[in-house]
C-alpha positions as CSV (number, residue, x, y, z in Angstrom):
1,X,12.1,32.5,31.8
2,X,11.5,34.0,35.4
3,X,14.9,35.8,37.1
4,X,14.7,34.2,40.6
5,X,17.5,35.4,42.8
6,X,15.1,36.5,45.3
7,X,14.1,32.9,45.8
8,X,17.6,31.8,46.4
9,X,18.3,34.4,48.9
10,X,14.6,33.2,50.3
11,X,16.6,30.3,51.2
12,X,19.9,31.2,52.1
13,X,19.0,34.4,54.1
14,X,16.4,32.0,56.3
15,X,19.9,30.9,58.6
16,X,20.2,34.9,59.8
17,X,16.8,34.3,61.4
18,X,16.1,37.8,60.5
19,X,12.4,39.1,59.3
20,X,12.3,40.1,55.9
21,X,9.3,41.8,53.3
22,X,8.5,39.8,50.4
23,X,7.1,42.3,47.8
24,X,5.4,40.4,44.7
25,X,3.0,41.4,41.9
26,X,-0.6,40.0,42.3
27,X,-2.1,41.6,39.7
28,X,-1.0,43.8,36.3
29,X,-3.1,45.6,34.2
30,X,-2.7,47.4,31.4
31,X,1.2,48.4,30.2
32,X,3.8,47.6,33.3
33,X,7.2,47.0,33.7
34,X,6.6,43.2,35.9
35,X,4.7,40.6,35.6
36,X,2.8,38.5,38.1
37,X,4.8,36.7,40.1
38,X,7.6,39.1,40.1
39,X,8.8,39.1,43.9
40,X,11.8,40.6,45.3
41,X,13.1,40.3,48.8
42,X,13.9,43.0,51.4
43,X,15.6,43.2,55.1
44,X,18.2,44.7,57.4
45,X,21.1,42.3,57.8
46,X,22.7,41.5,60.7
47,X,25.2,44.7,60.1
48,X,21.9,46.6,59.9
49,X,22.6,47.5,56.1
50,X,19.9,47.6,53.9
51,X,19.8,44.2,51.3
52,X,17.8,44.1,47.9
53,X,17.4,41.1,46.1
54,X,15.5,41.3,42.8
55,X,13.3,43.5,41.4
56,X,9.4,44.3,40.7
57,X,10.2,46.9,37.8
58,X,12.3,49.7,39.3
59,X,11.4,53.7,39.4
60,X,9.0,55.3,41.3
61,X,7.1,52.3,42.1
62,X,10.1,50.5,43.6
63,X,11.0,53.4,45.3
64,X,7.8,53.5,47.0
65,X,7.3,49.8,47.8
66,X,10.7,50.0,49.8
67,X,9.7,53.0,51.4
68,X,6.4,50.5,52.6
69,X,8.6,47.5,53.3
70,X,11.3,49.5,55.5
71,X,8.8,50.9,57.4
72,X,6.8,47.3,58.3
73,X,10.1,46.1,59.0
74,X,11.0,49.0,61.6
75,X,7.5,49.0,63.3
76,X,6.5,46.4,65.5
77,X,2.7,44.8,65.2
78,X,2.4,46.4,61.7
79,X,0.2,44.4,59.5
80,X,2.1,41.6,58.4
81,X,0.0,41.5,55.2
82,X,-1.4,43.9,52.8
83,X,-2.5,44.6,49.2
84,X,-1.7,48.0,47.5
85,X,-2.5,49.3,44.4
86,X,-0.6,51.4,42.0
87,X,-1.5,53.6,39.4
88,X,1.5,53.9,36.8
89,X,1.0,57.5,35.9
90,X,2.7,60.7,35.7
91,X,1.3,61.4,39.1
92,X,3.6,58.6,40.7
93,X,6.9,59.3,38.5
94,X,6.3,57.2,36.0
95,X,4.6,56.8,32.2
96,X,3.7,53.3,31.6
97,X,-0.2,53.5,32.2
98,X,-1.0,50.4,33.9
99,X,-2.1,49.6,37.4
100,X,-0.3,46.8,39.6
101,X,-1.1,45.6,43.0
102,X,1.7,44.5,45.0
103,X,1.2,42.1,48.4
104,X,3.6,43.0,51.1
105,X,4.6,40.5,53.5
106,X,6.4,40.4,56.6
107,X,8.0,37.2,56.9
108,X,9.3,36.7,60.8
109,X,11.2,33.1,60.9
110,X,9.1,32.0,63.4
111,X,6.7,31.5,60.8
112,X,8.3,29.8,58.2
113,X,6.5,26.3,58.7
114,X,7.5,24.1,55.9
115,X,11.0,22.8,54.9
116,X,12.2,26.2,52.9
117,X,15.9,23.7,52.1
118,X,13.6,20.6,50.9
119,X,11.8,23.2,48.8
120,X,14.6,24.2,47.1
121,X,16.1,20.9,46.7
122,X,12.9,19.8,44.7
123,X,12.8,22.9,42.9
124,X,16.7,22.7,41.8
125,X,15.2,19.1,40.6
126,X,12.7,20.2,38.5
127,X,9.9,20.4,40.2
128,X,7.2,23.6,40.9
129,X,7.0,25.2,44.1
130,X,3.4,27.0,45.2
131,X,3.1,29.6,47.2
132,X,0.2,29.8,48.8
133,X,-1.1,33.1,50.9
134,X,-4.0,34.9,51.6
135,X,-5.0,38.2,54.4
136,X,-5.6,35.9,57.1
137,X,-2.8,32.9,57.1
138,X,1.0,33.6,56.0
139,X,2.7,32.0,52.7
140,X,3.2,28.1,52.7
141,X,5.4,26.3,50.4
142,X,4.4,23.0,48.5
143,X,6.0,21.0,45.8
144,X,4.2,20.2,42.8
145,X,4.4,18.2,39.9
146,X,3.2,20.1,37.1
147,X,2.2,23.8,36.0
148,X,-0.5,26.0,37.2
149,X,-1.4,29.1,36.6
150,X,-1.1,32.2,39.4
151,X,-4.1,33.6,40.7
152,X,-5.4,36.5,42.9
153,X,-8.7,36.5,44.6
154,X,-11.1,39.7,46.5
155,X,-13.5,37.7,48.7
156,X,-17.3,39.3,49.2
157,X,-16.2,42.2,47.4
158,X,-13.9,43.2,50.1
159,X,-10.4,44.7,49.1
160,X,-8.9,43.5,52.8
161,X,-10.0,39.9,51.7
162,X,-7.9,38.3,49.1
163,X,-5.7,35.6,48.4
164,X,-3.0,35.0,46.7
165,X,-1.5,31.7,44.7
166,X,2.4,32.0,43.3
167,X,4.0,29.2,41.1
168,X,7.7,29.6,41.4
169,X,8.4,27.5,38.1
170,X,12.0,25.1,37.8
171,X,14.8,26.4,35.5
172,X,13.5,26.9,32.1
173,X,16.7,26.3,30.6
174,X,19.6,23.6,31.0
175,X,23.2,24.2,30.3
176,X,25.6,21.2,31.1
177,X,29.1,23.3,30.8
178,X,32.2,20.9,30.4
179,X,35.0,23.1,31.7
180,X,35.4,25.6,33.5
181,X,38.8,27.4,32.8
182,X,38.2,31.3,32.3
183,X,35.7,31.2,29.9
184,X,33.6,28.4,31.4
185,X,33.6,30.8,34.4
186,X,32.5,33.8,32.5
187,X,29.6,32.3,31.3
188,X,28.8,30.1,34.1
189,X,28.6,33.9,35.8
190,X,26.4,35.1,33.1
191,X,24.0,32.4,33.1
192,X,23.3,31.9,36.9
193,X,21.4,35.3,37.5
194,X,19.1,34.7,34.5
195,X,17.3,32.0,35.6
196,X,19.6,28.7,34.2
197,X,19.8,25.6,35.3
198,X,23.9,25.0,35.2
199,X,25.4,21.7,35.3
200,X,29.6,22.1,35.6
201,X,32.0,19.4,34.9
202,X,35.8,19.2,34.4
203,X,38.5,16.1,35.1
204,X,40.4,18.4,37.3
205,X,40.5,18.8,41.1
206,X,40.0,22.1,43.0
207,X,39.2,24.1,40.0
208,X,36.0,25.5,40.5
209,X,35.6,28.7,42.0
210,X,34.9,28.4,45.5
211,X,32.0,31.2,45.3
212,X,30.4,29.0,42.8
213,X,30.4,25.7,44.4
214,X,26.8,26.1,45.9
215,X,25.2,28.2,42.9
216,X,26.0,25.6,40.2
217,X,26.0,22.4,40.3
218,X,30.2,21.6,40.0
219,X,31.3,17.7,39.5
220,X,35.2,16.7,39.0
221,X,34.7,13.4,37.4
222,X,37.1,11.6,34.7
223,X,33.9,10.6,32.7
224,X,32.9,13.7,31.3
225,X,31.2,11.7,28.1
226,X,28.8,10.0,30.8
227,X,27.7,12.9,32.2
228,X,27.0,14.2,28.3
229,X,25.5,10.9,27.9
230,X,22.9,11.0,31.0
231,X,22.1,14.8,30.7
232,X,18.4,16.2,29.8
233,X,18.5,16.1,25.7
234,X,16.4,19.6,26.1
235,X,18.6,21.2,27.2
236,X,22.3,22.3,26.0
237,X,26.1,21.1,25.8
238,X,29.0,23.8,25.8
239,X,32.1,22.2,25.1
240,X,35.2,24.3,26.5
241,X,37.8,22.1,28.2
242,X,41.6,22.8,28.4
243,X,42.3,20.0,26.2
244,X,41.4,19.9,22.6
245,X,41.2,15.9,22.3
246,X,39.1,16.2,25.1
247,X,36.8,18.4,22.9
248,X,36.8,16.1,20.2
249,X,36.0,13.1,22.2
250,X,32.8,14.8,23.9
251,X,31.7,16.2,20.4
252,X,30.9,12.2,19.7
253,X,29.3,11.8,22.7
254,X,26.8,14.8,22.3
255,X,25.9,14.5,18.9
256,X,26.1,10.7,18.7
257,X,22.5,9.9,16.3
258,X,19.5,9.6,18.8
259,X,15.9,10.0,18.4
260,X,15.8,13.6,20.9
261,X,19.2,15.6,20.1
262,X,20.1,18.2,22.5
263,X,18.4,21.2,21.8
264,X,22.1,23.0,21.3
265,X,25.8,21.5,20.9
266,X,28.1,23.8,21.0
267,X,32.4,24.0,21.1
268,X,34.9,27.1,21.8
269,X,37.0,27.1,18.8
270,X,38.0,28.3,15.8
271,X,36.4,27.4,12.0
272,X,39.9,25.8,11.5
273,X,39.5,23.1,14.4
274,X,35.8,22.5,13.3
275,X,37.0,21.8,9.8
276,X,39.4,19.4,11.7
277,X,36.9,18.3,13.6
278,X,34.7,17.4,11.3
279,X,36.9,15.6,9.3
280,X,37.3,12.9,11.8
281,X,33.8,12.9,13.0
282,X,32.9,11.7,9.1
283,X,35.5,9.0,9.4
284,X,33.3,7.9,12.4
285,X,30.0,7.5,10.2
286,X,29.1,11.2,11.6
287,X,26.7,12.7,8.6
288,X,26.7,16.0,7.4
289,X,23.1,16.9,8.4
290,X,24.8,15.9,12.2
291,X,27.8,17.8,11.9
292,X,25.5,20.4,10.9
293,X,24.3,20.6,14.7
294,X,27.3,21.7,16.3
295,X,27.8,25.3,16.7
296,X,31.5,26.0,16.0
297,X,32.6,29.1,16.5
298,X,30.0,30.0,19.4
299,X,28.4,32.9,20.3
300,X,26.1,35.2,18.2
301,X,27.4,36.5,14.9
302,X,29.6,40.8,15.0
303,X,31.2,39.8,18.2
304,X,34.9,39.2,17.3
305,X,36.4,39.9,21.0
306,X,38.4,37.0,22.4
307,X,38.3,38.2,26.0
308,X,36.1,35.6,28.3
309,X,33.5,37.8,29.5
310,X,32.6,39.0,26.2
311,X,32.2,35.6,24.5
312,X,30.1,34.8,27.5
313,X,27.8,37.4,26.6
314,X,28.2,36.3,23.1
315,X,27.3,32.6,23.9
316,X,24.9,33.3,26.3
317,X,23.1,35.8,24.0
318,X,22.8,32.9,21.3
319,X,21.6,30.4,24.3
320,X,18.7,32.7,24.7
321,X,17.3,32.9,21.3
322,X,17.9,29.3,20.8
323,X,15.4,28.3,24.1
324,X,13.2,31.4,23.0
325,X,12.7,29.7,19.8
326,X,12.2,26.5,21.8
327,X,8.9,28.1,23.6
């Protein structure tokens, strides 16, 4: 599951029309803290303050890549791209032993050829976005249909010819959250930085935080069971409305018998109103191997706090070793 709030700012940030120093991990070898593909995203805003988003593994290496990307920011006809190696050893700070390279590039919006908004429309859709880059021509952005792999390239044997190929892969994980009082919120909050697909839905009007709107995707509709009904069955349901009724109606709807169940059905509550619950889901023809799928209480087991942000990290905690066990 990738964490890719640099390539949301990507996006939002181009309307500044400011230049900014993608920093991403071409190559690892060896024990290090990122992976390839790991990118964050660096500039001066338009206050002139300094703006991080994401991260290629902290410490002394961070600290050092900054230092670079400042400095190709502040210098006019600086190269614009470049590869540079890093040997994690005492010698820089740190202890983990392996060796990354980390491309630097100056991206001036000028530059930025392709549809960056369409991009991210497709990729919010499901589909893969590829970066492609290289010493002499500056990233381009293509949608794809399916998977490939990164890869890195030296040409001739020369370290100042490469290239460089980025997949920047959809949302691993899809979370359909029907309502969004305090603890919707809460875990709405916790799942957005993570890399999560969120999918928000309540009957009432004007209750979604404003903040929010553009991060998630936030519908007031009266037909929450549709949405339930039309939703991707590999991802999950969390069933939190205001209105326990509610709850029980969209509890037939997400585990009414189908040949692909949802990977995870799961209702705020206590074991009291799943006892109830159940109860009248049997008088429906609901089996017990069914009921047996719905996760009631939610969140992982040793976490008795009732205050929202704490069963957020409780739910979203047990959301992660469900989709782990998924891959």
């Amino acid at each position: 599951m990738q964490h890719l709030q640099w390539w949301t700012d990507f996006v939002a940030w181009q309307a500044d029309a400011l230049p900014m120093v993608l920093v991403t991990v071409v190559r690892a070898d060896g024990s290090t803290p990122r992976e390839v593909g790991a990118t964050m995203l660096l500039r001066f805003n338009l206050q002139q303050q300094w703006q991080q988003s994401d991260t290629i593994g902290g410490g002394h290496l961070e600290f050092q890549a900054i230092d670079i990307a400042k400095a190709m920011l502040s210098e006019t006809g600086t190269c614009v791209r470049r590869i540079e190696r890093f040997n994690l050893s005492a010698r820089l700070g740190q202890c983990c032993g392996g060796v990354m390279w980390l491309l630097f590039e100056k991206i001036l919006p000028a530059e930025i050829a392709s549809d960056l908004s369409g991009s991210f429309q497709a990729w919010r859709a499901g589909k893969h976005i590829w970066r492609n880059v290289s010493h002499q021509y500056a990233s381009t952005w293509q949608t794809m249909d399916m998977e490939q792999q990164p890869s890195f390239e030296f040409h001739s044997g020369s370290s100042e010819q490469w290239q460089f190929s980025q997949q920047i892969q959809p949302y691993a994980m899809q979370v359909l959250v029907c309502g969004a009082g305090h603890v919707g919120e809460a875990i709405v909050r916790c799942l957005l930085p993570i890399g999560v697909g969120v999918k928000w839905i309540d009957p009432r009007d004007d209750i979604f935080p404003s903040d929010l709107l553009q991060q998630a995707h936030c519908i007031t509709t009266d037909t929450l069971d549709t949405e339930i009904e039309y939703f991707d069955r590999s991802g999950a349901v969390l069933i939190l409305t205001h209105d326990h009724q509610l709850d029980l109606q969209l509890c037939f709807t997400a585990l009414k018998p189908t040949a692909k169940p949802f990977a995870y059905v799961g209702m705020i509550g206590s074991k009291s109103k799943r006892a109830i619950f159940e109860k009248r889901m049997q008088v429906r023809g609901y089996t017990q191997e069914t009921l047996q799928r719905l996760v009631c209480p939610i969140g992982i087991e040793g976490i008795s706090s009732k205050q929202p942000a704490t069963i957020a990290i409780a739910v979203v905690a047990q959301l992660l070793q469900v989709f782990d066990v998924k891959k």
